[in-house]
C-alpha positions in Angstrom: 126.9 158.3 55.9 130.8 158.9 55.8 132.1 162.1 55.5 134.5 163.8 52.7 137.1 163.8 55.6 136.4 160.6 55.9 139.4 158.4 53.5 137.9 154.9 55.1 135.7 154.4 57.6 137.2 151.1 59.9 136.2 147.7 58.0 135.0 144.8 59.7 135.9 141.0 59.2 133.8 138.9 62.0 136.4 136.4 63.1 136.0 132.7 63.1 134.9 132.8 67.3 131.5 133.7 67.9 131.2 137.1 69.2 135.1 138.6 68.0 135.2 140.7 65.8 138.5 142.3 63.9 138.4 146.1 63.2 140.3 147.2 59.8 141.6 149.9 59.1 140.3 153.4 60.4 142.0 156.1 58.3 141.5 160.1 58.5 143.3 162.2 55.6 146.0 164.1 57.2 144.3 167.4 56.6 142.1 166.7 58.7 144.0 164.8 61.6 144.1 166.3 65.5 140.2 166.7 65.5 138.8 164.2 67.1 137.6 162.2 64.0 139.4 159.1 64.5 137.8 158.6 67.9 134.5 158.7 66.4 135.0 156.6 63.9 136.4 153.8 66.6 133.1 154.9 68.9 130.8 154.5 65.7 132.2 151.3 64.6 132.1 150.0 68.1 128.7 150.4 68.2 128.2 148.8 65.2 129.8 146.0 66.1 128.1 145.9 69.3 124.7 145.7 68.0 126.0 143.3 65.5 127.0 141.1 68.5 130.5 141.7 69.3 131.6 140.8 72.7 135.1 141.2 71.9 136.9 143.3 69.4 141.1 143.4 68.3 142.5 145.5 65.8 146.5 145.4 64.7 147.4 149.1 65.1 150.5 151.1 64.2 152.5 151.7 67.1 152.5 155.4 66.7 148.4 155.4 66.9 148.9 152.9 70.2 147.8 156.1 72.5 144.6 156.4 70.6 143.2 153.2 71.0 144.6 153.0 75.1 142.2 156.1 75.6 139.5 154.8 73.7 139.8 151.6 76.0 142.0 148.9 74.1 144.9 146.9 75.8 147.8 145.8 74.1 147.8 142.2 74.2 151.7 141.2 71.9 154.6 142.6 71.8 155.1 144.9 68.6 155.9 142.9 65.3 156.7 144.2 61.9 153.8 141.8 60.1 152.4 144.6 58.3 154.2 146.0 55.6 157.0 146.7 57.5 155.3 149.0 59.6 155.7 148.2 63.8 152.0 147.3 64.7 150.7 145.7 67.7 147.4 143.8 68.6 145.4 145.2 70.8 141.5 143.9 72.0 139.1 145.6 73.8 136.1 143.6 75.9 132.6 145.0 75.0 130.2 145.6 77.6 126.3 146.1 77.7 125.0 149.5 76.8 
């Protein structure tokens, strides 16, 4: 269950090859930013994905949020582009391992 502080919780589309998944969105309201939420979102939807199958998981992040995702274990893997609502984003993908 999702809490209030919760605006979205990070969607999941499973991409077309086996085992890659694509994480949405993961959104905190700005209230309630600087607390660690975001981080457990990205863990909690990891492990979702992981027992869902996911070997692999990218996302396309702002650029401002790129730190986030580096210390949760992502690696940028293009140069920053402008392909989302004019907003610089990069992808970024992150290799699952076993539990």
């Amino acid at each position: 269950m999702w809490k209030p502080w919760c605006r979205r919780h990070a969607t999941w589309t499973k991409a077309l090859r086996r085992g890659t998944y694509i994480m949405g969105r993961v959104a905190v309201l700005s209230t309630m930013r600087r607390r660690g939420l975001a981080s457990k979102i990205i863990e909690a939807s990891e492990a979702a994905a992981r027992d869902a199958g996911a070997k692999l998981i990218k996302l396309h992040a702002q650029e401002y949020v790129l730190p986030l995702y580096v210390k949760a274990g992502y690696t940028q893997i293009a140069p920053v582009d402008y392909e989302d609502e004019g907003q610089p984003h990069a992808w970024m993908a992150k290799r699952m391992g076993d539990r």
